[in-house]
N, C-alpha and C positions, 0 to 999 in steps of 0.2 A: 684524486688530484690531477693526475693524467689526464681526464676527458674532459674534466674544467677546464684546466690550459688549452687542448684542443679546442674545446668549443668556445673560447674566446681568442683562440688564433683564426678558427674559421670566421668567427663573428667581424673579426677585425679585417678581415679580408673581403667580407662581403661588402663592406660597407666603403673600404678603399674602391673597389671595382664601382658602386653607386657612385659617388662624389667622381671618378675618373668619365664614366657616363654623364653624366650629369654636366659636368666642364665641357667633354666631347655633342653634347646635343645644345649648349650655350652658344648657339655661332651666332660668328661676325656677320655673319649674312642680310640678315637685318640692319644693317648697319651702312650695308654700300648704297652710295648716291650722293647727291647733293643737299648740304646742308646750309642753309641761310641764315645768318642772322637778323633775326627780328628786333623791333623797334626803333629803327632808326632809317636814315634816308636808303631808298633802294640803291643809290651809284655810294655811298659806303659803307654797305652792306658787305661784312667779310665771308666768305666761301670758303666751304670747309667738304670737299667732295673723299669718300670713303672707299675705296677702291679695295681687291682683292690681296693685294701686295700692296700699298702706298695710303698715303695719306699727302692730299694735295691743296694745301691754299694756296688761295685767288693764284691758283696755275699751277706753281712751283711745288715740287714734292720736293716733301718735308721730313718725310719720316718715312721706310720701307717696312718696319714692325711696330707692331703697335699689341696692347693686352683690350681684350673686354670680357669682363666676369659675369654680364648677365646684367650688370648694374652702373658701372665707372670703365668708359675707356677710358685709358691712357697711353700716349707713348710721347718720345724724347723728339725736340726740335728747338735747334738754335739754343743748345747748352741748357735745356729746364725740360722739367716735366711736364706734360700737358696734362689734366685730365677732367673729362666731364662726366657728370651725372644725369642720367637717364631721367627724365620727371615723369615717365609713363608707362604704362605695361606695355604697348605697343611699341616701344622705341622709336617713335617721331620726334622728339622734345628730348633735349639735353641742355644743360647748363654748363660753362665754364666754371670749374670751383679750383684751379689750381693758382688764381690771381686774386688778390684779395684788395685791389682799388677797382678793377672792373669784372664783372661776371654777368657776358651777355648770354643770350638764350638763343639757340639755334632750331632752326624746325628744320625737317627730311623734306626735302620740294618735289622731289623725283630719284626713282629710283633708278638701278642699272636695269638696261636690255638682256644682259648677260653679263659674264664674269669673266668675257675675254680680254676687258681693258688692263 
């Protein structure tokens, strides 16, 4: 009974440290630059640039934290929760899903030089 418990305490430990890796090698990384919104005119077209610390529309930072799981950013601005959905393996394409009259589509236009900004 003893090495059972053990070996489902170690079991349970190995698998916390994977899922804790696996969160750790999910970065936001991918995710910094400039995002556009697509389908609609270029001059109001809303900007969504992803910076190392910040999240900045059309200029104005919005948000200093933000979550991304590999699948759904999210984070808080102007009292509501933001959050899109990635539509690709490569994380160029996300969608607005946390509005439910409008859910535009944004594409990655350019990426950062670095992560000094």
């Amino acid at each position: 009974m003893l090495a059972l418990s053990g070996t489902i305490l170690v079991g349970s430990g190995y698998i916390y440290l994977y899922l804790q890796a696996r969160y750790a090698f999910t970065s936001q990384a991918p995710l910094y630059g400039m995002w556009v919104e697509q389908n609609v005119a270029p001059y109001a077209a809303t900007t969504i640039d992803i910076r190392p610390k910040a999240i900045v529309v059309q200029g104005h930072t919005v948000a200093t934290q933000y979550r991304f799981n590999g699948d759904i950013l999210s984070f808080n601005a102007g009292g509501r929760e933001h959050r899109y959905r990635m539509l690709n393996d490569e994380n160029t394409e996300m969608r607005l899903i946390s509005a439910a009259h409008y859910n535009p589509t944004f594409r990655l236009s350019k990426k950062f030089k670095n992560d000094l900004r």
